[in-house]
C-alpha positions in Angstrom: 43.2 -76.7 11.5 46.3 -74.7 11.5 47.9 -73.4 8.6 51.7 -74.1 10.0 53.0 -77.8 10.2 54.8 -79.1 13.1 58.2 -78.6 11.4 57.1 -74.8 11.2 56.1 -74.5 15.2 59.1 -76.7 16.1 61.3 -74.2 14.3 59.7 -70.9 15.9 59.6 -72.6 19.1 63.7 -73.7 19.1 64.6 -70.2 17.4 62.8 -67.8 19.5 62.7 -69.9 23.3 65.2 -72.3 25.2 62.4 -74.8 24.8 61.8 -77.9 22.3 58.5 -79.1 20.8 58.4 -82.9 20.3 55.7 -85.1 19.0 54.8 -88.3 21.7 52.4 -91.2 20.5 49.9 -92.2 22.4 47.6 -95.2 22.8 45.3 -93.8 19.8 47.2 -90.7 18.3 50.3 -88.2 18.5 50.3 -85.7 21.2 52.4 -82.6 21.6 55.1 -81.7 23.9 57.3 -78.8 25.1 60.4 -79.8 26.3 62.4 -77.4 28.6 66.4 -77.2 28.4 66.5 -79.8 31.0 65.2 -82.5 28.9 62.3 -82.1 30.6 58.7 -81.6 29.8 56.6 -78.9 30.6 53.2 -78.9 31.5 50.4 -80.6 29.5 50.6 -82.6 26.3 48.7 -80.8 23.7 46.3 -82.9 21.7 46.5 -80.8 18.6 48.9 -78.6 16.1 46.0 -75.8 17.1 46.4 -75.9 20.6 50.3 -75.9 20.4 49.7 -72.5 17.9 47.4 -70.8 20.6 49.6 -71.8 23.6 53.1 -71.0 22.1 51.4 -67.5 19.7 51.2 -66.0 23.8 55.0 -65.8 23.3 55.3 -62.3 20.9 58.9 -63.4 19.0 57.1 -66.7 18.5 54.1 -65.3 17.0 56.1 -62.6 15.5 58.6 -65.5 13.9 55.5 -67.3 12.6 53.7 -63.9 10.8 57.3 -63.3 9.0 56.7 -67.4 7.3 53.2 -67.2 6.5 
C-alpha cells in the first residue's frame, strides 16, 4: 500500500502536469483516472493508489513533488 493518499497524488499530479487525477466507481470498487486538459481521460483506469504512484513517479517533478511531502 502506498504511503501518499489520493489527495496527495491528486495534488502532485495538478501542480506539476496539465493533467487531473479523478476517482471513478465501478461495479465493485473505485478506480483511478487521469484526466487530460480536455476533459478527457487518458489511457487506462488504474485499479489501485499504487499503480497511480508507479505510473505518475515516471514523471521526475511528480516524483520530485512527492519526496519534498513525505
Amino acid at each position: 500500500m502506498t504511503d501518499y493518499t489520493f489527495d496527495q497524488l491528486r495534488e502532485a499530479v495538478q501542480e506539476c502536469t496539465s493533467y487531473d487525477l479523478v476517482t471513478v466507481y465501478d461495479d465493485d470498487h473505485d478506480e483511478y483516472v487521469l484526466i487530460d486538459l480536455f476533459g478527457d481521460q487518458d489511457g487506462d483506469p488504474f485499479a489501485c493508489l499504487e499503480d497511480v504512484l508507479d505510473f505518475i513517479t515516471n514523471n521526475a517533478q511528480v516524483e520530485a513533488y512527492l519526496n519534498e511531502i513525505n
